[in-house]
N, C-alpha and C positions, 0 to 999 in steps of 0.2 A: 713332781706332782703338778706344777702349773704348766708342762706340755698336757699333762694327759687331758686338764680341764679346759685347754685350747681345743684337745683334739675330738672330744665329745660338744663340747658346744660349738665344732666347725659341721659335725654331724649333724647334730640339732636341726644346725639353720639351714644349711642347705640338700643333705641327705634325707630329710624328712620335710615329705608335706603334708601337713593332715588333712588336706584338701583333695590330694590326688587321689585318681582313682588306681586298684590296684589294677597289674595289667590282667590281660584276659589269658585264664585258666590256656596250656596247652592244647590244640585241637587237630595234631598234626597228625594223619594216617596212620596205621600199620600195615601190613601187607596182609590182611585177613580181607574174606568176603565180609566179614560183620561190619571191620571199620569202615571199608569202601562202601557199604550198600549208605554210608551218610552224606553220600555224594547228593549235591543239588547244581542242579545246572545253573550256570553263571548267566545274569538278566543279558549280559550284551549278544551270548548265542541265539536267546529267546528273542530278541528283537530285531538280531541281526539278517536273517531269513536267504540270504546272497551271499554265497563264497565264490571266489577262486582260484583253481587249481593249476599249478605246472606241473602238467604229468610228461617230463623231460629229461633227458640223459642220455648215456650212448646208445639205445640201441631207436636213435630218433637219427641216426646217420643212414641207413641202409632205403628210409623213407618206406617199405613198405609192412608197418604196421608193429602191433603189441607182438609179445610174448618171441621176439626176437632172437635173445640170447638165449632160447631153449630149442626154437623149433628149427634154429637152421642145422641142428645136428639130427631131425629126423624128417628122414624123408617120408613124402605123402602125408604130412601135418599140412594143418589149416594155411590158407595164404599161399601156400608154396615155396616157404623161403628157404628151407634148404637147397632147391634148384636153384632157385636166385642166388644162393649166396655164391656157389659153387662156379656161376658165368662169372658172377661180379668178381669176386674174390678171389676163388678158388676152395679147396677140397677142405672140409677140415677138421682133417687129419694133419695139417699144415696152417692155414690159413685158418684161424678159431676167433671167437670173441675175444680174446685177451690182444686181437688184432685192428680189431674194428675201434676198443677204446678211442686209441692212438688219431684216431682218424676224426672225434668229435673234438671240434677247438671251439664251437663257442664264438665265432671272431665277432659276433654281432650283437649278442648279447646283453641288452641295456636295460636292467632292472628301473630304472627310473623314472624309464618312458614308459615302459609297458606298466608300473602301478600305477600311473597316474590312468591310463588310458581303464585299468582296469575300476579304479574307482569311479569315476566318471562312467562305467558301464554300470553302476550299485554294487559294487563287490562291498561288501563290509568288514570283511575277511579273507584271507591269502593263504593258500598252504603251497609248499613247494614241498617236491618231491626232494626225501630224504636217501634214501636207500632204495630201488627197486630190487625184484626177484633175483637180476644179475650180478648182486653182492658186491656193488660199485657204490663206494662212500660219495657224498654230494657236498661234505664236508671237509673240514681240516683235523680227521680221524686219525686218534692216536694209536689205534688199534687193527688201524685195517691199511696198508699201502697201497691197495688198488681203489682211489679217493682221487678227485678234482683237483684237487691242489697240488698231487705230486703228475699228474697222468694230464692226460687231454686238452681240458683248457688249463688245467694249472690254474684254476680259480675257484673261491671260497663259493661257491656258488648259492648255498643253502646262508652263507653269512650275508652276500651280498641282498637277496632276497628278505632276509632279514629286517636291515638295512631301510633298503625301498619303500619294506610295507609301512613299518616305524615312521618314516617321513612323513607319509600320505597320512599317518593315522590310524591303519586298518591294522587291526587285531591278527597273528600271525598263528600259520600250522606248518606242520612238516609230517607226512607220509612215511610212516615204516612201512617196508614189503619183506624184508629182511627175514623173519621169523619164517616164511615158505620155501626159504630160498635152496636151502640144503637138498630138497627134494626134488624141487623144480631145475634144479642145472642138474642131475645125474645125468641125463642124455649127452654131457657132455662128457660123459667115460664111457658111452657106446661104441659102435662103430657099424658101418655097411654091413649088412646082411647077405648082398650078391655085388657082383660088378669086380673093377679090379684091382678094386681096396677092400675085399671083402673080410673082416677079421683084420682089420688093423685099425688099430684102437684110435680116435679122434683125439683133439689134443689135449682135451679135459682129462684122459688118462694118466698124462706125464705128474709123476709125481712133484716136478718145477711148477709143477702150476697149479698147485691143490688150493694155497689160501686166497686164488679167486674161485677154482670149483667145484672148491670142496674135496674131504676123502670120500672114497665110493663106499656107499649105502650097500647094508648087508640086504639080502635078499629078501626079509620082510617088512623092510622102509620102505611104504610106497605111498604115503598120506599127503597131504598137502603139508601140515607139521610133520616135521622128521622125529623121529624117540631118541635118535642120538644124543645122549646127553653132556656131550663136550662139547658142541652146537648149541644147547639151551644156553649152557655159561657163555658163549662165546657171542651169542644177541642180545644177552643181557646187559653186557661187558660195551659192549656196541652202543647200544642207549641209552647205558646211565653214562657216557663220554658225551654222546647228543644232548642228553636233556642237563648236565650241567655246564656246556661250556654255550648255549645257543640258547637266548631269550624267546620264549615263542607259548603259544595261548590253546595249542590246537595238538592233539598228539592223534594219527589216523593208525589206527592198525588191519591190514588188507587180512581181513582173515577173525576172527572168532578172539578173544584174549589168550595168547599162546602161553604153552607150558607151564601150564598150573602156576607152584609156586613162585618163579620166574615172572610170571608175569602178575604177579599181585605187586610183587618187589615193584616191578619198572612203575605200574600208573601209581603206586602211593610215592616214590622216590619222586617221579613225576607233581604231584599233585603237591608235597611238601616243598621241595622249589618253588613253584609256582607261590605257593603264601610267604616263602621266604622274599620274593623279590616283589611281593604285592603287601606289604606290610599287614601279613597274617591273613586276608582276605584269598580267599580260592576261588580264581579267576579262569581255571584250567578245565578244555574240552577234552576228554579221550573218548573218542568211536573206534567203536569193535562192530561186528556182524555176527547175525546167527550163522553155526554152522553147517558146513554141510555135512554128507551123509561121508565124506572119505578124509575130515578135517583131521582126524590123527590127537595128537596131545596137543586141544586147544576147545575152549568153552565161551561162549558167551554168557556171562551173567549181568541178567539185567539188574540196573540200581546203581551200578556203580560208572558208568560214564554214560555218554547216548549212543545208541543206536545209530550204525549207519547200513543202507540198502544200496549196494553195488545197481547202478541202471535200474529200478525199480522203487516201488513206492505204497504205499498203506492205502487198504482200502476204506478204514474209516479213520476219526480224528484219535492221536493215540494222547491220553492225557499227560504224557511228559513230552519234551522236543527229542527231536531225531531228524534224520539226515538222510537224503538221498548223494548220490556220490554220481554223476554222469558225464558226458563229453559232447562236444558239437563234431566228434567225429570218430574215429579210432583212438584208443587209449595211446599211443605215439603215433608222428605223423606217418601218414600211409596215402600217400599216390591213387592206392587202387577202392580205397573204402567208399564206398556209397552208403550213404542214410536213405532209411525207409519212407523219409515226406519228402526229400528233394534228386532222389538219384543221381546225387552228388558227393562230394568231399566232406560237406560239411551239415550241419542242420540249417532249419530256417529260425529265423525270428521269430517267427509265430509259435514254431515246436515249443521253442526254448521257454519263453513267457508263457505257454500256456498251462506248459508241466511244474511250473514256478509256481503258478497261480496255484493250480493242483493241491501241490504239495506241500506250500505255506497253506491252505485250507485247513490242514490236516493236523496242523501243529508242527510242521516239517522244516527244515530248510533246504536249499538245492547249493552244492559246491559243487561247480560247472568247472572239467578241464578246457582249458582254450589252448588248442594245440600248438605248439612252435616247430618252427622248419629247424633242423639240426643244427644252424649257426647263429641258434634263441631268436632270428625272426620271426613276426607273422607275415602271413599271406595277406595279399590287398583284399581277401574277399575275408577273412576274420578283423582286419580294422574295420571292414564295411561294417560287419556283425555288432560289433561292440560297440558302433559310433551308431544304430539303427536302438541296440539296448540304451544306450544311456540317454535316446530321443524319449524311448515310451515311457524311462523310469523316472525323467522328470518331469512327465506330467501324471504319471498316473502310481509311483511311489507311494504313493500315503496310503495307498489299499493294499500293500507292500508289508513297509518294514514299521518295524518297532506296535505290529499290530496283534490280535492272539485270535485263536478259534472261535466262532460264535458257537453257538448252541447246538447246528449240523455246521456239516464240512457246505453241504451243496443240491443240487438237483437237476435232473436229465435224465437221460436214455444211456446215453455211456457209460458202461460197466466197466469199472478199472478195477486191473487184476491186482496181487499181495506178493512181493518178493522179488529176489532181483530181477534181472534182466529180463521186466513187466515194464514197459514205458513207452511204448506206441498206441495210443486207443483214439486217434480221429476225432477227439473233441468238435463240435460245430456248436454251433451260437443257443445252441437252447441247453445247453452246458452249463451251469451257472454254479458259481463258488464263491464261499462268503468269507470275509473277515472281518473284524471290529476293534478298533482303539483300543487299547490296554486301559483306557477309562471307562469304556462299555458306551460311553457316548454315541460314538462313528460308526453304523455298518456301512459294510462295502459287498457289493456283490458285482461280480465279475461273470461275463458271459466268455464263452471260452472262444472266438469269433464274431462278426460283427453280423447283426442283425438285418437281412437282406431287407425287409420290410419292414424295418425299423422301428419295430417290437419288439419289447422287453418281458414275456409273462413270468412274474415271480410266484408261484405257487407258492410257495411258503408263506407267504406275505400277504395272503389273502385276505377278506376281511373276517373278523374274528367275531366268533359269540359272545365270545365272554366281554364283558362291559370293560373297556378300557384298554384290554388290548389290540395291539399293530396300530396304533393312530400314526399315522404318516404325516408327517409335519414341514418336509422338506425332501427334496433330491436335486444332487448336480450333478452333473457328468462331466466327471475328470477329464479335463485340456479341450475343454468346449466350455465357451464363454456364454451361450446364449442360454435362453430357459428352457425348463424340461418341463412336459404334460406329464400326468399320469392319472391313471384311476384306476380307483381300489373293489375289485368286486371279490363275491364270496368265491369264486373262482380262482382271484389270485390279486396280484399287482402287477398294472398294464404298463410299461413307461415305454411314453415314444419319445424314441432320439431320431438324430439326421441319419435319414435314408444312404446318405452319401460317408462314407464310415470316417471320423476324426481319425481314427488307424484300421486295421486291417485284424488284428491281433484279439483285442479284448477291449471291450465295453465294460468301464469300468464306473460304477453308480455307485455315490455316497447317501446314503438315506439315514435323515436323523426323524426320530419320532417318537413315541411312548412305550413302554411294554413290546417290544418289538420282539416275536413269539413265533416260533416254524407254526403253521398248521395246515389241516389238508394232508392227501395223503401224496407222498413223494416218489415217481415213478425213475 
């Protein structure tokens, strides 16, 4: 009797607090659209506004361009690489992708350096490529043997990346492509059409080599999602290994949210992790895409993670965040790629900031791939780039990050289009995009190039009827020390800066003042 009156009053005192609070009710997902639509985006994506990307892996050996491991098995595709591969390599019916792996080693590869250099350019966030179309693991996949670790560099490459970001601080993603992939490598169980391998089957046909390219697709699989449904279990299987053995903030999905039930499983399995290693707080991004018109068994439903827009971008402000997804050049590196501002390899400076500008307007963020050369170096002309960004982002950042939408996105002539691969429009200096301090305090308006005449007219900010509002109180112009004129007529708001441009890029004006109100009508 006097254990048990030990063992309740050991209770008493220290198993009970009457003080404490009780913990917080369960709030963990189920794989239904209802419990997902309770998704709220996490404050550090809303603030964060700058990612980026390694869109890297083997088929960045061959250097001329994307979609690699598909197109060198048909001839007269995009790029021309099945003739390239065929000088390079040889024919393949022989010589296949399961050949080329062998040949990416990586030797150069330094996660350390390059996050520093990438934070230092405003990255806030990191996503490395997980999986692309070519069904090549970037991890230490217990599911898959054609993976980093056992093959090419024989490195954890998605861990090491990890790693890096963790260091710097930055918030971390990793990129599924996986979910398209069964579709997209059938050309590797084709063969020639003429010539004098005509009818003999490429090497994707050997049955030895099916768990890189797949079993061959019955004749009404032809979608970007495949219906094969030993495939939906088998990327399922794929991700829930990824997203429980790899710490990470950002989950991208290239493609619409696949396979119905399948993929409710992956983002709440997803999204429950995530609060598990965040002490119950859900910290967790997943981007999907609308789909297209030939996507197969796969949905975007909005509510339940953000939106991301492949190379393209929103024509007005969308009142949740979301994501443009683009590149300073070819999605893998590519020798032969020329961008439409520099008829070159790569983008300018000016592109990249100004579609920034854009698209943070908008409520947007921008996660930029910065290409690497196959053995994970950059080019001397992308350290230029990112040592040119991290010039303009420290002085003109604070019109950047951790800021939200004003009232409009903007004003100008510039008509920008709605959807993907929408992201060339010529912005010039009477372009003007706003944002403001998550306090409402700070607007910013940003000109999209630098004012040859070193005039600033803000229409919106024009002077107002109504008693008390647009009182203009102040303006500086970000990484310019000296003072700013302006005046304020019913016309608009005049601000003269230096004729001679602080950058080349954007005119970036902070304006505090009262009631600060669009009016006038905006062209």
């Amino acid at each position: 009797m006097n254990n048990l009156v030990l063992i309740f009053a050991f209770i008493f005192l220290f198993g009970h607090n009457p003080n404490q609070k009780s913990k917080p009710v369960d709030k963990k997902f189920e794989p239904t659209v209802e419990s997902l639509k309770k998704y709220e985006c996490p404050e550090w994506f809303r603030d964060a506004k700058f990612g980026i990307w390694s869109h890297w892996g083997p088929q960045s050996v061959p250097m001329v361009g994307d979609w690699y491991a598909k197109n060198m098995y048909v001839k007269g595709a995009r790029r021309d690489q099945y003739n390239y591969h065929i000088e390079k390599y040889g024919h393949p019916t022989e010589f296949g992708f399961k050949d080329i792996i062998p040949l990416w080693k990586a030797e150069k590869f330094d996660p350390e350096r390059l996050m520093k250099l990438y934070k230092e350019a405003g990255a806030r966030y990191f996503v490395s490529m997980g999986v692309h179309h070519d069904n090549f693991d970037l991890w230490n996949s217990k599911y898959q043997k054609w993976n980093a670790v056992n093959m090419g560099p024989k490195r954890d490459i998605v861990g090491e990346w990890q790693k890096a970001a963790k260091k710097e601080g930055l918030k971390y993603g990793i990129s599924e492509h996986l979910a398209a992939s069964y579709s997209w490598f059938q050309t590797s169980h084709r063969s020639d059409k003429e010539g004098p391998l005509a009818r003999v089957p490429y090497d994707g046909a050997n049955p030895k080599w099916q768990d890189l390219y797949h079993t061959k697709a019955d004749s009404t699989d032809t979608k970007w999602y495949t219906n094969n449904r030993d495939f939906h279990d088998i990327w399922l299987t794929r991700m829930t290994d990824l997203i429980d053995n790899y710490d990470f903030d950002l989950l991208y999905s290239d493609g619409p949210l696949p396979f119905g039930e399948k993929g409710l499983k992956m983002v709440s399995h997803f999204y429950n992790q995530n609060m598990d290693r965040n002490n119950g707080k859900l910290d967790a991004v997943y981007n999907s895409k609308y789909a297209a018109k030939d996507v197969g068994a796969g949905e975007y439903i909005e509510g339940i993670g953000v939106q991301d827009v492949e190379r393209g971008g929103l024509s007005e402000i969308k009142p949740v965040p979301w994501q443009t997804d683009t590149s300073i050049g070819d999605w893998f590196y590519n020798v032969n790629w020329k961008a439409n501002d520099t008829k070159k390899m790569y983008r300018s400076i000016n592109w990249i900031i100004q579609t920034l500008i854009d698209v943070v307007s908008k409520n947007g963020n921008m996660l930029l791939n910065v290409i690497q050369r196959p053995d994970g170096s950059l080019d001397p002309e992308v350290e230029q780039l990112l040592g040119d960004m991290a010039g303009w982002m420290n002085s003109n950042g604070e019109a950047i990050f951790d800021t939200r939408p004003w009232k409009i996105f903007g004003e100008g002539n510039t008509k920008t289009g709605e959807g993907r691969l929408k992201e060339d429009f010529g912005f010039s200096a009477t372009d003007i995009r706003f944002t403001q301090s998550k306090d409402g305090k700070d607007l910013y308006a940003m000109t999209l190039g630098w004012p040859t005449d070193g005039k600033v007219m803000i229409k919106s900010l024009a002077k107002s009827e109504l008693p008390g509002n647009n009182k203009i109180e102040n303006i500086k112009l970000l990484g310019y020390s000296g003072a700013i004129s302006y005046q304020q007529t019913t016309d608009g708001l005049i601000v003269t800066v230096p004729v001679k441009p602080v950058n080349t890029i954007a005119c970036c004006l902070k304006i505090n003042g009262k009631e600060l109100t669009p009016v006038g009508t905006i062209k």
